[in-house]
N, C-alpha and C positions, 0 to 999 in steps of 0.2 A: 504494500500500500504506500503510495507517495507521500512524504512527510508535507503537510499541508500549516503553512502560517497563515494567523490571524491578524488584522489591522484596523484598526478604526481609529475614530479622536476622541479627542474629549469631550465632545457636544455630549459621546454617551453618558455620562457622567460615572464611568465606571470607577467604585475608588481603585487607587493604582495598586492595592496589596491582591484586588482579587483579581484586577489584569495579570500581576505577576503570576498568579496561581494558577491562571489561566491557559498563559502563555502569551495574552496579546497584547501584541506593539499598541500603546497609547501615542497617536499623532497630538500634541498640544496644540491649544488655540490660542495667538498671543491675544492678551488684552491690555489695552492703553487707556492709560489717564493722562492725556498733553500729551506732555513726552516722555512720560516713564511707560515703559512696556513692561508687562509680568510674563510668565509664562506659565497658565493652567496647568494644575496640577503640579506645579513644582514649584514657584516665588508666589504663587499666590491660589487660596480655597477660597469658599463663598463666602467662609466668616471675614478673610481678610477682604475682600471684593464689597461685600455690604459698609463696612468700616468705613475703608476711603470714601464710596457714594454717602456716607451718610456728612463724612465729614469734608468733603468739596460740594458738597451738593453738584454732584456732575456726573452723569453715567458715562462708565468706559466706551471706548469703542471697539471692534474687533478684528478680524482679518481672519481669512484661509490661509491655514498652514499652505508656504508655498509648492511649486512641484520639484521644486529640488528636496524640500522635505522628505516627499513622499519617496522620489529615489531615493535618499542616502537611506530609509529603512527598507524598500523591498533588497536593496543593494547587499542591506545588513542580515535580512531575512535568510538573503539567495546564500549570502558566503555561511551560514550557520546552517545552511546542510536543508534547507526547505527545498522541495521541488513543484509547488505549486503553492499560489499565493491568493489570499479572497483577501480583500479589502472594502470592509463596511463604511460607507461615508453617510455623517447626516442627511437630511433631506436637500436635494438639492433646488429646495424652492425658498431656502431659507440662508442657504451657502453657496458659495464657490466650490466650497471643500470637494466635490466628487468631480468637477471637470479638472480639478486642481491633480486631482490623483491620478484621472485617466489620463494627464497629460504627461504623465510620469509614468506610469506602467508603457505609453505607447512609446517611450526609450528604452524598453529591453523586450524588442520585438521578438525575441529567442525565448523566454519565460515566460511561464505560462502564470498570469497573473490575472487575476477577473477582479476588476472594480463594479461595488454595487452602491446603484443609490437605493438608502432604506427607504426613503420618502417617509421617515422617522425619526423625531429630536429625543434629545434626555435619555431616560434611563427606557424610554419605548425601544430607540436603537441599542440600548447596553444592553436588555434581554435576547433582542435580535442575537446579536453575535455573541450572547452564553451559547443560548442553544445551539447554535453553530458549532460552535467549539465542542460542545458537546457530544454533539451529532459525529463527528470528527472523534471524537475520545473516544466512541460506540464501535470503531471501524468505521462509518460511512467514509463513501467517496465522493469527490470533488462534486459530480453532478447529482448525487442524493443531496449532497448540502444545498446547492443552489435553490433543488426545487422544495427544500424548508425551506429557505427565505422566502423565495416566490409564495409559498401556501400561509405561512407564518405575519409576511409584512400585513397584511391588511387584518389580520385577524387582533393585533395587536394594539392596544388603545391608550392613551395618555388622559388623564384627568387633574388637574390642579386647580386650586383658590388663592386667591389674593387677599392675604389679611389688610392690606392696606393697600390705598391707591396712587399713595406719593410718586411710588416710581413710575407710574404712568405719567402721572405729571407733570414729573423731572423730563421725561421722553418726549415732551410733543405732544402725548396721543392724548391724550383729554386734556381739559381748562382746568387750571391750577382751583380754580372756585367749583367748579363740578365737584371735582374730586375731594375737594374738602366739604360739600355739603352729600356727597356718598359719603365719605368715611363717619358722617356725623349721624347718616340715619344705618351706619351701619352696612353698607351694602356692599357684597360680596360676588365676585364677579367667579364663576366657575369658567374655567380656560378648558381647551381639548383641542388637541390634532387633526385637520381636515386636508386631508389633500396633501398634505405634506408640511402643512402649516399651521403655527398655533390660532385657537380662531376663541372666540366667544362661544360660549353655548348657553348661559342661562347667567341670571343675575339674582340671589337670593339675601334675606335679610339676617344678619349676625352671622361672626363667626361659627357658632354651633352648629347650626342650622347647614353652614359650609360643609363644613367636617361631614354633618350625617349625609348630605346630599352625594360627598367623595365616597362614602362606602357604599350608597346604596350603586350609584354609576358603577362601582366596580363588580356588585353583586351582579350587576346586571348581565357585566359579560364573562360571567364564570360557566 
């Protein structure tokens, strides 16, 4: 059986002790404040990430790992004895990151390396490529694994809440007075993945009310 590596970034939010465990390459996503840049996952986590926004009042901005990135780890991958390469990228309706990679893999015409877009942010793409891996740990081959993603990506679903709305506010996307007369009556914006993109799905009153609304959405697609 071909020793097969795993790739993906940090969009997945995977932490890096169960990538190691895993085996997969974490691609980092830089992020800037001005002119300091951090590097995901390594000079800076969410706790440190929320800190600086709280204390510039200014959201980072971010970038696609570039495609020399992406070569120097299939590079890393190939010389450590892989013989076929999957590379999981965010959704590509939200990043660069996946043309970023295929423009990288199409420099080592001779390797057999398959770039996929998950059409999947957060931890929807870090399950994506457990199971993968896993699938892979099981024995499966190259084309078993592809077509669990193909069967897997859509069955797969994101749900999150916004305990506060500042940071939208900080962002552009709503009026600084909106958002403070939502945060006053309490109103809770339930997020979820559409298309490959994070979208609104419903807007509910208090926090608790959040919470029960996230477990019942998940009961839902158990």
């Amino acid at each position: 059986m071909p020793k097969i590596a795993f790739v993906t970034d940090t969009d997945s939010s995977l932490p890096s002790d169960i990538a190691h465990d895993y085996g997969i390459t974490l691609i980092p996503i830089p992020v800037s404040f001005g002119e300091d840049t951090y590097t995901t996952g390594e000079t800076i986590d969410d706790t440190r990430l929320f800190e600086i926004i709280d204390a510039t009042g200014k959201l980072p901005t971010t970038a696609a790992p570039s495609p020399s990135t992406y070569e120097t780890a299939f590079n890393e991958a190939l010389d450590g004895g892989a013989e076929q390469i999957i590379c999981i990228c965010c959704s590509s309706k939200v990043s660069a990151i996946y043309n970023n990679a295929q423009m990288a893999a199409d420099a080592f015409p001779e390797a057999d390396i398959t770039v996929i877009d998950s059409l999947q942010i957060s931890l929807a793409l870090g399950f994506l490529v457990l199971y993968a891996v896993e699938a892979a740990q099981k024995g499966a081959d190259k084309e078993a694994i592809l077509k669990l993603i193909e069967d897997l990506r859509p069955r797969i679903h994101v749900y999150g809440a916004l305990p506060t709305l500042k940071y939208l506010a900080m962002g552009g996307r709503m009026g600084k007075l909106a958002a403070g007369v939502a945060n006053t009556l309490e109103i809770k914006p339930i997020l979820t993945s559409r298309d490959g993109k994070l979208d609104l799905l419903e807007k509910v009153r208090t926090w608790k009310k959040a919470r029960n609304r996230l477990v019942e959405l998940a009961e839902s697609c158990a």
